[in-house]
N, CA, C and O atoms as a GROMACS GRO file, in nm:
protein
  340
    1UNK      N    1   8.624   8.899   6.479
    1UNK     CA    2   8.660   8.785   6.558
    1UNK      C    3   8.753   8.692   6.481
    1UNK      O    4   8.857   8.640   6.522
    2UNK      N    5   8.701   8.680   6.371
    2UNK     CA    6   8.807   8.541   6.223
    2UNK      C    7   8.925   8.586   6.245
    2UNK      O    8   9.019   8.510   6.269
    3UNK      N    9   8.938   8.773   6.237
    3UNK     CA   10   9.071   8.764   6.182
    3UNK      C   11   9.168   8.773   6.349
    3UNK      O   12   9.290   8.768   6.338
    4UNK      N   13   9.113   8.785   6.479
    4UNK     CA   14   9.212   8.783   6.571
    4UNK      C   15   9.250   8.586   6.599
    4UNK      O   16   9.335   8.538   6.674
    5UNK      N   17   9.171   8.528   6.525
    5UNK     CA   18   9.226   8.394   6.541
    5UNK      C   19   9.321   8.321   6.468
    5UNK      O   20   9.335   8.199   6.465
    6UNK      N   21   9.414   8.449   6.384
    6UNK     CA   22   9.515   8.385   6.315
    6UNK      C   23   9.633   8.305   6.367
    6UNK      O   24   9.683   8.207   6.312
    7UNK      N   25   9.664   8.350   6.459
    7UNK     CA   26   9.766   8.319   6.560
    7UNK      C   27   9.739   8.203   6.686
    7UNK      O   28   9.815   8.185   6.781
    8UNK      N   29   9.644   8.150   6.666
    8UNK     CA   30   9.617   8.050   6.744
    8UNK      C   31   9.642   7.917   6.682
    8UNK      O   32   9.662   7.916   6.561
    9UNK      N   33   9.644   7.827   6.734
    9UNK     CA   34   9.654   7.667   6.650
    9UNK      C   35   9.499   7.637   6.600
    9UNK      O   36   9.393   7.696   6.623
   10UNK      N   37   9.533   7.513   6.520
   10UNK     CA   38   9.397   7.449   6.422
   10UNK      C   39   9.306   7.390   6.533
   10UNK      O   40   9.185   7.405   6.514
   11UNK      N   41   9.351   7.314   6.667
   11UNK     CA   42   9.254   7.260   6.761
   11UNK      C   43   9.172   7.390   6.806
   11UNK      O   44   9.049   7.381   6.804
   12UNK      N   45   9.243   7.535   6.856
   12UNK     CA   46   9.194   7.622   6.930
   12UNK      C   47   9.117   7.673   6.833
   12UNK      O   48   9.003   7.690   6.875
   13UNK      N   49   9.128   7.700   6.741
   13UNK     CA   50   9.048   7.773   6.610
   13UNK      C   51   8.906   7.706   6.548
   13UNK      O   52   8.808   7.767   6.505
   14UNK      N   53   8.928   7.558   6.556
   14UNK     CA   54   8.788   7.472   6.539
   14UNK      C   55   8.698   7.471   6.665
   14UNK      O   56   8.576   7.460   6.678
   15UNK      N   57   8.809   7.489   6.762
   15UNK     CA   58   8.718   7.466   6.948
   15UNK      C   59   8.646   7.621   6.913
   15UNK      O   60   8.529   7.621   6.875
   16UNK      N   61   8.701   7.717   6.923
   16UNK     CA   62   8.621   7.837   6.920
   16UNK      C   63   8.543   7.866   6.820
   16UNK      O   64   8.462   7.958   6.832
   17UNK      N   65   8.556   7.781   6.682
   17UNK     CA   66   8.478   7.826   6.592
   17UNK      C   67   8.330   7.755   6.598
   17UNK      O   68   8.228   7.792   6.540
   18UNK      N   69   8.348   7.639   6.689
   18UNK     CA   70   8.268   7.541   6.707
   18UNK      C   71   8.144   7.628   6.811
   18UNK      O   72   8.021   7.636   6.806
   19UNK      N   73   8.244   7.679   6.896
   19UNK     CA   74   8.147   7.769   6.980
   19UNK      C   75   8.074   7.836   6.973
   19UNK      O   76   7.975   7.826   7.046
   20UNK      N   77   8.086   7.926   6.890
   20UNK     CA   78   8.052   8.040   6.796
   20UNK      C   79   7.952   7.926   6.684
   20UNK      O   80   7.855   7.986   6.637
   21UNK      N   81   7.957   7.836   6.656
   21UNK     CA   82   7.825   7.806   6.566
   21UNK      C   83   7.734   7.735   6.681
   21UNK      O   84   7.623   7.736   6.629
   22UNK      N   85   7.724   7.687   6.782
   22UNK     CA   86   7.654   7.653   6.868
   22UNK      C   87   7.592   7.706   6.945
   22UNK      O   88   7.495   7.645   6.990
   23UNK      N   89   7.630   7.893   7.012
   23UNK     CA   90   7.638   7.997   7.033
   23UNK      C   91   7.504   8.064   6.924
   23UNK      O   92   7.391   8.094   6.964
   24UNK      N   93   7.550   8.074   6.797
   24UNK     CA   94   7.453   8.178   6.719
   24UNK      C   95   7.314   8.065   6.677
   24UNK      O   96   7.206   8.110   6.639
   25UNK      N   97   7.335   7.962   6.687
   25UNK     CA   98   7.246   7.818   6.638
   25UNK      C   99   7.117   7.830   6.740
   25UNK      O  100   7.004   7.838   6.693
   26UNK      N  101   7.138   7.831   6.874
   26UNK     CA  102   7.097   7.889   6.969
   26UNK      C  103   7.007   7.981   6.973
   26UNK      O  104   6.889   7.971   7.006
   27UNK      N  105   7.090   8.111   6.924
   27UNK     CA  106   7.043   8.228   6.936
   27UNK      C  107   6.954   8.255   6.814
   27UNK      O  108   6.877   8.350   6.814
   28UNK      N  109   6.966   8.171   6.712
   28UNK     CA  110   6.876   8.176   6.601
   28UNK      C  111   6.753   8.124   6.575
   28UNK      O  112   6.663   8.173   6.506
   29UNK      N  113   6.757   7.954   6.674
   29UNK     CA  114   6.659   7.917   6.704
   29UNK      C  115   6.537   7.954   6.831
   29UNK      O  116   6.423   7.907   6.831
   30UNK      N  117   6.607   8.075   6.963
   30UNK     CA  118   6.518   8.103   7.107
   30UNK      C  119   6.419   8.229   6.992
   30UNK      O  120   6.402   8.266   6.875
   31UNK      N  121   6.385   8.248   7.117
   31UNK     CA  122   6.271   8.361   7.083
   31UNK      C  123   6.194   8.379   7.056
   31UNK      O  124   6.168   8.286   6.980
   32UNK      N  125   6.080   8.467   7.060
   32UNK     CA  126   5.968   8.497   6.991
   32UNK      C  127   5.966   8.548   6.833
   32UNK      O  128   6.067   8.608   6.797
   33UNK      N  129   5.886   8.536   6.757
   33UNK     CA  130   5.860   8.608   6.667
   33UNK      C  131   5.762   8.700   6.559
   33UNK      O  132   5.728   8.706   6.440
   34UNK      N  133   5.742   8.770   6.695
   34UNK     CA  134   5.580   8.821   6.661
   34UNK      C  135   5.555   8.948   6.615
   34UNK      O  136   5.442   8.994   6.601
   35UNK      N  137   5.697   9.028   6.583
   35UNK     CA  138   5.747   9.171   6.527
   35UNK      C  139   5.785   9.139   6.439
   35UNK      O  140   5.821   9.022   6.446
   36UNK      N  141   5.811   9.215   6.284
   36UNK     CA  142   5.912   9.213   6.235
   36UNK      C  143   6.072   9.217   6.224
   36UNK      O  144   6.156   9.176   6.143
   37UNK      N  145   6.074   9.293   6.355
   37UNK     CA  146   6.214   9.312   6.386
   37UNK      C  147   6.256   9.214   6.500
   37UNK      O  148   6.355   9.221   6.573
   38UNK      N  149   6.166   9.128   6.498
   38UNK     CA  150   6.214   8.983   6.601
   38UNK      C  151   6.240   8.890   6.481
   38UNK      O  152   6.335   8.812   6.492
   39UNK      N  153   6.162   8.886   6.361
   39UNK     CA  154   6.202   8.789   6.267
   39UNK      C  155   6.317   8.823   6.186
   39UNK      O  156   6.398   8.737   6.151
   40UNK      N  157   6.331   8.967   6.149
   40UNK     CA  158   6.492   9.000   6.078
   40UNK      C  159   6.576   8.986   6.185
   40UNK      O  160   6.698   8.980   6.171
   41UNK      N  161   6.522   8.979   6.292
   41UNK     CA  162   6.681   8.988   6.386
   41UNK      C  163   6.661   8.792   6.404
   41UNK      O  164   6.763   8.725   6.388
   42UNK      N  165   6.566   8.740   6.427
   42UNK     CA  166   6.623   8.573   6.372
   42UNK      C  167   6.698   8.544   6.226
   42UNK      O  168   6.781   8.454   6.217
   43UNK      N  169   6.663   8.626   6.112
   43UNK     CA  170   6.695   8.603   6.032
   43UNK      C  171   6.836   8.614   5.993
   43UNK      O  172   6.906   8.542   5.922
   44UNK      N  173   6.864   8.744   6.072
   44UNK     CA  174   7.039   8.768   6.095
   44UNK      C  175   7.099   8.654   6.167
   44UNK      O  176   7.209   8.612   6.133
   45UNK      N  177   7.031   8.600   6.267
   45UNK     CA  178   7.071   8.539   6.360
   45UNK      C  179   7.126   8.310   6.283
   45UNK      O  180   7.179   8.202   6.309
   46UNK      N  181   7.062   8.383   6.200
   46UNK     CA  182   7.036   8.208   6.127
   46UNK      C  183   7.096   8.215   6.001
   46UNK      O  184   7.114   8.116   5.931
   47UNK      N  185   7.131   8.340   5.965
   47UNK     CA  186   7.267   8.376   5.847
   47UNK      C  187   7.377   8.391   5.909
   47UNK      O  188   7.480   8.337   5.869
   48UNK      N  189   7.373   8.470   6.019
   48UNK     CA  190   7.508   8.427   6.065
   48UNK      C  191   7.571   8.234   6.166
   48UNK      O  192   7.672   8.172   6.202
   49UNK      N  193   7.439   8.228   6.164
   49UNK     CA  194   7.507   8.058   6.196
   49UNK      C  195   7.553   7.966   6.132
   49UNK      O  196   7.624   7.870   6.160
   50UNK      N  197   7.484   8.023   5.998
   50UNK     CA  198   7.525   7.928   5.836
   50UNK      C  199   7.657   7.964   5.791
   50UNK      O  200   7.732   7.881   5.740
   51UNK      N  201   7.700   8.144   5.819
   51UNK     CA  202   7.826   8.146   5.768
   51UNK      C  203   7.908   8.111   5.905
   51UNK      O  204   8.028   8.111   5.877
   52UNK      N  205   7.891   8.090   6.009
   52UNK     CA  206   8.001   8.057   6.134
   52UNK      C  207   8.012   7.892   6.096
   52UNK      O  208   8.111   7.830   6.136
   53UNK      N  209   7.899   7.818   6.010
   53UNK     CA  210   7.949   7.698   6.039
   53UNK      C  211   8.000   7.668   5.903
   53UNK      O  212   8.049   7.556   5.901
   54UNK      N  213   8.007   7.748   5.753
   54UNK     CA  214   8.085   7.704   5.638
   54UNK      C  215   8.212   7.774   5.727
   54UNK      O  216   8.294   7.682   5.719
   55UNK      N  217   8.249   7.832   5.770
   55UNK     CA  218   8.392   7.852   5.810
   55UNK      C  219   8.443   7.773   5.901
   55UNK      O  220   8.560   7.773   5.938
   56UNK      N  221   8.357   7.705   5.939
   56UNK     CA  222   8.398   7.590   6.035
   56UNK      C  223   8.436   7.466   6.001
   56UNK      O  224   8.527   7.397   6.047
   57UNK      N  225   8.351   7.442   5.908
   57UNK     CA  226   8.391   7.322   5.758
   57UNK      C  227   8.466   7.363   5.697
   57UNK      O  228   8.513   7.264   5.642
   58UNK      N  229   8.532   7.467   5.655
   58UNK     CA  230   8.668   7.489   5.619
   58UNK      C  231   8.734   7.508   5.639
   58UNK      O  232   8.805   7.553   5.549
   59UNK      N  233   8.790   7.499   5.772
   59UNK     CA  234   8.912   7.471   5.878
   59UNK      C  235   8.893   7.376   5.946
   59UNK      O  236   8.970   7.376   6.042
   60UNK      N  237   8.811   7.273   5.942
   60UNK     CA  238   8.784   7.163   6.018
   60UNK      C  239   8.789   7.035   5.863
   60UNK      O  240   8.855   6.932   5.852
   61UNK      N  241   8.712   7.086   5.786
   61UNK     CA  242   8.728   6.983   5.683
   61UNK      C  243   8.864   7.035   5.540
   61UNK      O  244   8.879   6.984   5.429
   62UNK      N  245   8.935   7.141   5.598
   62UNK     CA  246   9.022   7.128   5.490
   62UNK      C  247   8.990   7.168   5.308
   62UNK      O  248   9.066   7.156   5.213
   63UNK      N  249   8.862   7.211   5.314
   63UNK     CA  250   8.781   7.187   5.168
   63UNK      C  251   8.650   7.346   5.171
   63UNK      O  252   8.578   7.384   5.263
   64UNK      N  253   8.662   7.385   5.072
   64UNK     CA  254   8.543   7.476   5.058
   64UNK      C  255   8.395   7.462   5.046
   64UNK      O  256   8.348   7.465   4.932
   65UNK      N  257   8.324   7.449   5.136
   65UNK     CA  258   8.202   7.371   5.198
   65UNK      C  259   8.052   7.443   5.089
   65UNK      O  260   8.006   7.552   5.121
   66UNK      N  261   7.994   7.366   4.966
   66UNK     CA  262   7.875   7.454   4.923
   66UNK      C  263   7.799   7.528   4.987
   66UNK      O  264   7.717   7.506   5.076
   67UNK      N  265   7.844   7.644   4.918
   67UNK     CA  266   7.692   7.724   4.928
   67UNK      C  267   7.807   7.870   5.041
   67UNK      O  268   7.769   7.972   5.099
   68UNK      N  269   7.921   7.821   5.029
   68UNK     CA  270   8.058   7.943   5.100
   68UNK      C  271   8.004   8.054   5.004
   68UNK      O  272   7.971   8.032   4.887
   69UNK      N  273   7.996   8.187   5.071
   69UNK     CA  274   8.008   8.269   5.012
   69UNK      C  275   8.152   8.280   4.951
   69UNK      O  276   8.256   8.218   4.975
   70UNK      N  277   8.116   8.400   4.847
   70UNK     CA  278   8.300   8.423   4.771
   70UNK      C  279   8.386   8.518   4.904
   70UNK      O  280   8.503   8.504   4.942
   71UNK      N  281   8.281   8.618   4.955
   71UNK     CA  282   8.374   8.672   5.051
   71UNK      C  283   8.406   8.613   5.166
   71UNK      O  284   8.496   8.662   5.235
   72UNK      N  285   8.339   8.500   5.205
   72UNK     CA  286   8.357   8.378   5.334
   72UNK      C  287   8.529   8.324   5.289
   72UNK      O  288   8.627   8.308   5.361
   73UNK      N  289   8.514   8.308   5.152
   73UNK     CA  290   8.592   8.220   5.071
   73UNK      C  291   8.754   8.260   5.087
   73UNK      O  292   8.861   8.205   5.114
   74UNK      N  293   8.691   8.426   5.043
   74UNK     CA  294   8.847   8.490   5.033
   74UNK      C  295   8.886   8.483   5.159
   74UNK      O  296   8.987   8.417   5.179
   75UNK      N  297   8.821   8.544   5.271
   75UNK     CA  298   8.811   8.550   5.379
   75UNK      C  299   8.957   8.459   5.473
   75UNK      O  300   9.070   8.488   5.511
   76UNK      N  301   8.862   8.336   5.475
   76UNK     CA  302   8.970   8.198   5.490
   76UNK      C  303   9.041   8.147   5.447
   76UNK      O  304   9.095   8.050   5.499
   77UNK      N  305   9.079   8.214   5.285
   77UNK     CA  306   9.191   8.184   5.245
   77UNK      C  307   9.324   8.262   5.290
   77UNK      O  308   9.439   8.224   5.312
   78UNK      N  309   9.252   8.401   5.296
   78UNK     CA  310   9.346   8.506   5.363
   78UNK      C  311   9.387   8.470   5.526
   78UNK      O  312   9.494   8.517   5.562
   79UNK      N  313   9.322   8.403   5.611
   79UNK     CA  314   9.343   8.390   5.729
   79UNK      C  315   9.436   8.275   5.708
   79UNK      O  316   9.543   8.290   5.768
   80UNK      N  317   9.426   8.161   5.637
   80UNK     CA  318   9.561   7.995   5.645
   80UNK      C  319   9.642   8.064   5.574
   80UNK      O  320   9.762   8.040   5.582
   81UNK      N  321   9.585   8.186   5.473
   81UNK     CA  322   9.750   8.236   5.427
   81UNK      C  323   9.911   8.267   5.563
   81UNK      O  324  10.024   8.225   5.589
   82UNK      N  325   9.784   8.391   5.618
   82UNK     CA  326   9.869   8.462   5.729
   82UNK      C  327   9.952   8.299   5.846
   82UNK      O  328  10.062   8.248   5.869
   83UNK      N  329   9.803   8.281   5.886
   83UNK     CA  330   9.842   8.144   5.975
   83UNK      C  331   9.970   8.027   5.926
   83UNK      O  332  10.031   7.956   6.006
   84UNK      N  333   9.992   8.028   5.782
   84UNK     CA  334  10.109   7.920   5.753
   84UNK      C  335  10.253   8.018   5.743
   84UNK      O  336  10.365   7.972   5.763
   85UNK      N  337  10.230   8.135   5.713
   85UNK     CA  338  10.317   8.228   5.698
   85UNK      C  339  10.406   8.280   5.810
   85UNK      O  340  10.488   8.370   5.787
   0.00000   0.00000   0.00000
């Protein structure tokens, strides 16, 4: 999904990225959890909301947000590369 949003502007890219952490935030907090495989699949669900929203703080705040993974890191550097290019 990150990398087809190179080509869009900084408003459309924070609006959708915004979505996408409100979206998985959601989906991390519904549910039951009375399987194991209801709690790893929250657990996916609440790692991926943490990394949708450091990438969101770093195209929204301009700055590499603690606790970015290194591959989050490269990640978004490689995407404002392409995007200013």
């Amino acid at each position: 999904m990150l990398r087809s949003l190179v080509d869009v502007d900084r408003d459309m890219l924070i609006s959708v990225l915004s979505m996408e952490v409100q979206t998985a935030t959601k989906i991390a907090m519904s549910g039951h959890q009375r399987t194991a495989w209801q709690r790893a699949k929250r657990q996916g669900a609440i790692e991926r909301a943490a990394r949708l929203a450091h990438i969101l703080a770093y195209f929204r705040d301009g700055g590499i947000p603690a606790g970015m993974s290194e591959d989050d890191r490269e990640l978004c550097i490689a995407i404002a590369e392409r995007r200013s290019s």
